[in-house]
C-alpha positions as CSV (number, residue, x, y, z in Angstrom):
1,X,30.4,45.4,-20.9
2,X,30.3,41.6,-21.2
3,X,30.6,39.8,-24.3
4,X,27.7,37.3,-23.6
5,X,24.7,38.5,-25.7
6,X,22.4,36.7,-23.0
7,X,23.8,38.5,-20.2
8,X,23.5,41.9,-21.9
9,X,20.0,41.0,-22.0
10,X,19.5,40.3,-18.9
11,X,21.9,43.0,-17.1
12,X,20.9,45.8,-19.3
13,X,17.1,45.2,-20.2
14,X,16.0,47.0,-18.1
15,X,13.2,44.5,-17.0
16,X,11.1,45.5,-20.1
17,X,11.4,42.0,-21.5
18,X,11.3,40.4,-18.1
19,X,7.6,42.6,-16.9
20,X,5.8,41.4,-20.7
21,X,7.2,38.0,-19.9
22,X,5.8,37.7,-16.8
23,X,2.8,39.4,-17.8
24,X,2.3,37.2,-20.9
25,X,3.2,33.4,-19.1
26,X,0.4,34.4,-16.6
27,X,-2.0,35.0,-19.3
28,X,-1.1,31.8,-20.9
29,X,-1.8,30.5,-17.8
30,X,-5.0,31.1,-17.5
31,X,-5.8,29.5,-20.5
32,X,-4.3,26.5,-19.9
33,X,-6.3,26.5,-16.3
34,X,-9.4,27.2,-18.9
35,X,-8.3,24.2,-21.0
36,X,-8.0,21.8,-18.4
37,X,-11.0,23.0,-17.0
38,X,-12.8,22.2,-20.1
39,X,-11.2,18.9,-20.5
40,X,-12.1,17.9,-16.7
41,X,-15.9,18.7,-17.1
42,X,-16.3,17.2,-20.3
43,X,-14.8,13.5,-19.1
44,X,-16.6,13.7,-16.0
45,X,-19.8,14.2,-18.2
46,X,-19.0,11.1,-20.2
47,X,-18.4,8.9,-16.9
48,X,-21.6,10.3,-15.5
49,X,-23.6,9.1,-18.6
50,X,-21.6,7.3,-21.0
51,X,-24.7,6.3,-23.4
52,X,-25.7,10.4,-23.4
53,X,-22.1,11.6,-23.7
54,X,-21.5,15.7,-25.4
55,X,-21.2,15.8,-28.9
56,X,-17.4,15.1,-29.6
57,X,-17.8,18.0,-32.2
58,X,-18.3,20.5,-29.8
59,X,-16.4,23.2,-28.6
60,X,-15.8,22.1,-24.7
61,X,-15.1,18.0,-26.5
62,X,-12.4,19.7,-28.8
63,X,-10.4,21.6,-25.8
64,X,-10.8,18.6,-23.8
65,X,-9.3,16.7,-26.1
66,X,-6.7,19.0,-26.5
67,X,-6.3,21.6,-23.8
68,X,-3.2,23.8,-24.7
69,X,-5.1,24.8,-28.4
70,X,-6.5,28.2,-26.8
71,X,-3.2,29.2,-25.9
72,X,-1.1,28.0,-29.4
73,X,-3.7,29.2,-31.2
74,X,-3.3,32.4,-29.6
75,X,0.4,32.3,-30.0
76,X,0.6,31.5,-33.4
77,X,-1.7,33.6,-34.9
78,X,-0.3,36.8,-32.4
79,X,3.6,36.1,-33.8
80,X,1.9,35.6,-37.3
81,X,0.3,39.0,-37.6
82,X,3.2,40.9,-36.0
83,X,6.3,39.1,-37.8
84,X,4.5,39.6,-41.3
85,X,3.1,43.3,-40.6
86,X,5.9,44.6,-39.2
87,X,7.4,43.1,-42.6
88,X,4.5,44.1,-45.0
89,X,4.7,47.7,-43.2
90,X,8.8,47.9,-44.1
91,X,9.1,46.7,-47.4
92,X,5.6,48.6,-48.6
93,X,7.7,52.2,-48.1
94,X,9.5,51.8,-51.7
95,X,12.9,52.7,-51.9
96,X,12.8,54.8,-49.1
97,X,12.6,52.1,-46.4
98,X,13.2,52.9,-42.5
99,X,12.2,50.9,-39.8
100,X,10.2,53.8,-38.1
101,X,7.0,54.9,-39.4
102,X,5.3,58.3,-40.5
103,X,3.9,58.1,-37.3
104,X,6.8,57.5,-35.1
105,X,6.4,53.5,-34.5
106,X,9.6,51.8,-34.4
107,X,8.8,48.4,-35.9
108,X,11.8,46.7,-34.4
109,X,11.3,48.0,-31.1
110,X,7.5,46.6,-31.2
111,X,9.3,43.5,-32.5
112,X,11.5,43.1,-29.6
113,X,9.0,44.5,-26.2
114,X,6.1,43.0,-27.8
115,X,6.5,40.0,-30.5
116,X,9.2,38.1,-28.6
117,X,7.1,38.5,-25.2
118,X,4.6,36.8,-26.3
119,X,6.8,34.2,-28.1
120,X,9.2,33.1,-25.9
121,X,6.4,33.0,-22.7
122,X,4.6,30.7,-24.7
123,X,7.2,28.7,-25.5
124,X,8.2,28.2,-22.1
125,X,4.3,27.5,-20.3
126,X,4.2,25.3,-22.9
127,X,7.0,23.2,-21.9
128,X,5.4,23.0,-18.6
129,X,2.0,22.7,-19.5
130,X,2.0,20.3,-22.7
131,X,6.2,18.7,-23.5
132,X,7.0,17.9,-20.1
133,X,3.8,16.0,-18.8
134,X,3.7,14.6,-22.7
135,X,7.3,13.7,-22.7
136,X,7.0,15.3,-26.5
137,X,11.1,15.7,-26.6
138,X,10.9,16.9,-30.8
139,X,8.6,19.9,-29.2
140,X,10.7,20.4,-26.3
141,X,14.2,20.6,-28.2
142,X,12.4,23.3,-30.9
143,X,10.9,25.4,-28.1
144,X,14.2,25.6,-25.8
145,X,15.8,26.1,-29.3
146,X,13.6,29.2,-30.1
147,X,14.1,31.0,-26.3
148,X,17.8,30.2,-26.8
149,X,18.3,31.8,-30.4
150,X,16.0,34.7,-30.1
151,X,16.4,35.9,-26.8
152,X,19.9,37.9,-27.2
153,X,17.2,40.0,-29.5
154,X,14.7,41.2,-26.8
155,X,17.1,44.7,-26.1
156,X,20.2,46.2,-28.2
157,X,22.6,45.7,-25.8
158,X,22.3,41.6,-26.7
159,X,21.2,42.5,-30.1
160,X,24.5,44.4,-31.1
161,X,26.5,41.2,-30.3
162,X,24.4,38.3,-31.4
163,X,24.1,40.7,-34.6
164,X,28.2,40.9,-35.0
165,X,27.8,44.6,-34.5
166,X,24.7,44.6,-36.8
167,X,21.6,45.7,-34.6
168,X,18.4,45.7,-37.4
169,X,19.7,42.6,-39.6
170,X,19.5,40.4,-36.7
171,X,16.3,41.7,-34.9
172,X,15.1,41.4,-39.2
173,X,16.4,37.6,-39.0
174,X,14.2,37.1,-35.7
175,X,11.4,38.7,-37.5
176,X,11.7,36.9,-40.8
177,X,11.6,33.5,-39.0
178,X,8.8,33.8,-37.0
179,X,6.6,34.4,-40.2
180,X,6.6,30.4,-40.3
181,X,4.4,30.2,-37.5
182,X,1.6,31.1,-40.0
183,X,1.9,27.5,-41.0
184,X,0.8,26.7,-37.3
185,X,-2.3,28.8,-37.3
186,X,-3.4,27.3,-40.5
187,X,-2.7,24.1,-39.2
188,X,-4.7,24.4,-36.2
189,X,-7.8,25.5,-38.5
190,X,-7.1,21.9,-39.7
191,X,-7.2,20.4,-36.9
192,X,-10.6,22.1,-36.1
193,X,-11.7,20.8,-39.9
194,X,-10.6,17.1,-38.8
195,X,-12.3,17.1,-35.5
196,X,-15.9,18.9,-36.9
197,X,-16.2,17.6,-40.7
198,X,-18.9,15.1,-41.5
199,X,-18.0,14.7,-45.3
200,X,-15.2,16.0,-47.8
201,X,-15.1,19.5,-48.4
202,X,-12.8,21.2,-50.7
203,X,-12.1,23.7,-48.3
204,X,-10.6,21.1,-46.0
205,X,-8.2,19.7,-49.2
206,X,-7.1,24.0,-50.2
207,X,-6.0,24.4,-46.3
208,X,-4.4,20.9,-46.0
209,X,-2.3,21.7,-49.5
210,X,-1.8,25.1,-48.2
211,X,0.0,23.4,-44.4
212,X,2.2,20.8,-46.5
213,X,3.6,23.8,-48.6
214,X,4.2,25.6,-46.1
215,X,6.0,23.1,-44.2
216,X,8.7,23.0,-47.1
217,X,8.4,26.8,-47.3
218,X,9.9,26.5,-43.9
219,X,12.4,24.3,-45.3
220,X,13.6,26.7,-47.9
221,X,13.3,29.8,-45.8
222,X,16.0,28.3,-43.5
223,X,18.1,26.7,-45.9
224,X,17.8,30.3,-47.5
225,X,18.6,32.3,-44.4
226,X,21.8,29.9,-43.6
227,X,23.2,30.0,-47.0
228,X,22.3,33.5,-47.9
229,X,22.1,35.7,-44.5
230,X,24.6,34.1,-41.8
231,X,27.1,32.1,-43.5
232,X,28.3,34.9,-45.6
233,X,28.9,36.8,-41.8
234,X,30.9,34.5,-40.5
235,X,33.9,37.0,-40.3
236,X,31.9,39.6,-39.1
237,X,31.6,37.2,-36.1
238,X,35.1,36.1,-35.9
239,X,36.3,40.2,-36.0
240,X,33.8,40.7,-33.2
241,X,34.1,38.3,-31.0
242,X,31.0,36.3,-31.0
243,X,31.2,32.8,-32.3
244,X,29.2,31.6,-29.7
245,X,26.9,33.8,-30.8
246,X,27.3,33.1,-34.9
247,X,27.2,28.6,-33.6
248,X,24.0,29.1,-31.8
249,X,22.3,30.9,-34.5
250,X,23.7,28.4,-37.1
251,X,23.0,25.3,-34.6
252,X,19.3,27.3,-34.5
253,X,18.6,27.6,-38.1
254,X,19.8,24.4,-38.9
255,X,17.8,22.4,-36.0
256,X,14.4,23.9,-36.7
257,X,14.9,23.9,-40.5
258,X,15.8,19.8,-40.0
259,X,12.6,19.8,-37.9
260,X,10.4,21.5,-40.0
261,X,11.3,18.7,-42.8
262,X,10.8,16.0,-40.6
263,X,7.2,17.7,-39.7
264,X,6.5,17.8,-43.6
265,X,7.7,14.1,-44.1
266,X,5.4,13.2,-41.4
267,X,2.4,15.4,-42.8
268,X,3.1,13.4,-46.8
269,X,3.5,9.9,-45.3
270,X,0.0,8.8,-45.6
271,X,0.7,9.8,-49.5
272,X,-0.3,12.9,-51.5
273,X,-3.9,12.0,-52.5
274,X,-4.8,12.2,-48.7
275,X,-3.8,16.0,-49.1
276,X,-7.1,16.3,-51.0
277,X,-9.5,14.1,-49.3
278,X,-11.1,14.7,-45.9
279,X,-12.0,11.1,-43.8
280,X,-13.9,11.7,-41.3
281,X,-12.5,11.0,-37.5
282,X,-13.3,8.2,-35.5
283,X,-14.4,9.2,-32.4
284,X,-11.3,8.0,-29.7
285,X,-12.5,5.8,-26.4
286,X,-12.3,8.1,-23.3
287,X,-9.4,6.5,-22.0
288,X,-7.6,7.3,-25.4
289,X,-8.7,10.6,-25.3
290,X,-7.4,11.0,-21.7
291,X,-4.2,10.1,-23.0
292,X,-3.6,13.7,-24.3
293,X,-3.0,15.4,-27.1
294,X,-0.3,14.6,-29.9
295,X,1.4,17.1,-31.9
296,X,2.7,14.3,-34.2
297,X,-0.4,13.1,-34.8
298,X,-2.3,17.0,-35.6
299,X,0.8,17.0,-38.0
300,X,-0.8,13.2,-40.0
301,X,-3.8,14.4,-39.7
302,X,-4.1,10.7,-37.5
303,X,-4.5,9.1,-41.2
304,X,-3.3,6.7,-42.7
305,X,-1.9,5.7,-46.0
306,X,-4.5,4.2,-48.5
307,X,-4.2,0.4,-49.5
């Protein structure tokens, strides 16, 4: 038995992680081809005609201007509903809580062959599709950050080690963080708000409050997960072994809480009464719009601060 969590992993996974990964990147795939199939009709229709050009409101102008949405979208709301059910479905048993159901379900197990397939696939087309040709290094670093720290969790052989000998606290950790990608899903309803409003709406100033908090949710829920969850295991660690294992999943907690701050900094630059108030987007030039996609700029909201 090695004492590498990733190598367990891999070694004794039995390809189940390996099969949904491939299974899942290819799907992701396709909706990148879909995206940047969108996004090559729509500017060749603006080229054709420039004076007649697509509403920039509609659905084909919005994936053009932005073709890896289908596929974080997806990702975001998928990791959403199965971190936070899986949890909802645990805690909701009372005092008698077990990580299989009534019916036989083993939450953690649909945690690590489902959940973290679709995750860390994502995570990794994505680099391809949208960090590399973006040279978006922030995005890069938090993805190969997330595949790095949650993949000794895909099978129990891993888990028992990156866990200090603690199998369902650490596949809980994975589970717990991922419930912050519910901030992403709300925030690409935001973006769809920014790029379709005409006027204010209140609507657009409730799910705009709703993203800033939980941007410093995130914040807290790591600070809260170092302080309270790993630190006190340190040496559990040490007796078993596995400080790689315990510096990576510090180094990870630590990274993407730091991130998540900077995000939320970013998101209350242009000041707090922009939370409230929608303005409505100009329309970019084409060749601006050809430029791609910014995740720094979805995070603004591309305003900025009131004179």
């Amino acid at each position: 038995m090695s004492n590498n969590p990733w190598v367990e992993c891999f070694v004794k996974g039995e390809w189940i992680f390996e099969t949904r990964f491939l299974i899942y990147s290819l799907g992701y795939c396709l909706l990148a081809y879909i995206g940047n199939t969108c996004q090559k009709s729509y500017f060749a229709e603006i080229k054709k005609d420039p004076k007649n050009a697509p509403d920039h409101r509609s659905f084909k102008a919005m994936i053009a201007s932005r073709p890896t949405v289908i596929a974080a979208t997806v990702h975001s709301v998928a990791t959403s509903i199965i971190s936070c059910g899986i949890l909802i479905t645990y805690y909701m048993q009372g005092t008698n809580k077990s990580w299989t159901t009534p019916g036989g379900i083993n939450l953690l197990e649909v945690w690590q062959t489902v959940g973290l397939p679709i995750s860390i696939s994502y995570f990794l087309t994505d680099c391809y599709f949208y960090c590399l040709p973006r040279k978006d290094g922030l995005i890069f670093v938090h993805h190969i950050i997330m595949c790095l720290c949650h993949y000794p969790v895909v099978h129990n052989s891993g888990a028992v080690l990156s866990g200090a000998g603690n199998i369902e606290w650490v596949i809980w950790l994975s589970i717990i963080g991922y419930t912050s990608e519910v901030s992403t899903a709300v925030m690409n309803y935001r973006w769809y708000l920014i790029n379709t409003l005409e006027e204010n709406w209140i609507g657009f100033g409730i799910t705009n409050t709703f993203v800033a908090a939980s941007w410093a949710g995130r914040v807290v829920m790591f600070s809260y997960l170092l302080l309270m969850q790993i630190f006190p295991r340190k040496a559990e660690y040490v007796e078993q072994n596995q400080m790689l294992s315990y510096r990576v999943m510090v180094f990870g907690h630590a990274a993407i809480g730091m991130l998540s701050l900077h995000w939320c900094v970013v998101m209350l630059k242009p000041g707090f009464k922009n939370l409230f108030v929608f303005k409505k987007k100009k329309v970019k030039p084409i060749e601006e719009m050809t430029a791609g996609f910014s995740f720094a700029e979805e995070v603004s909201g591309g305003n900025k601060k009131e004179e």
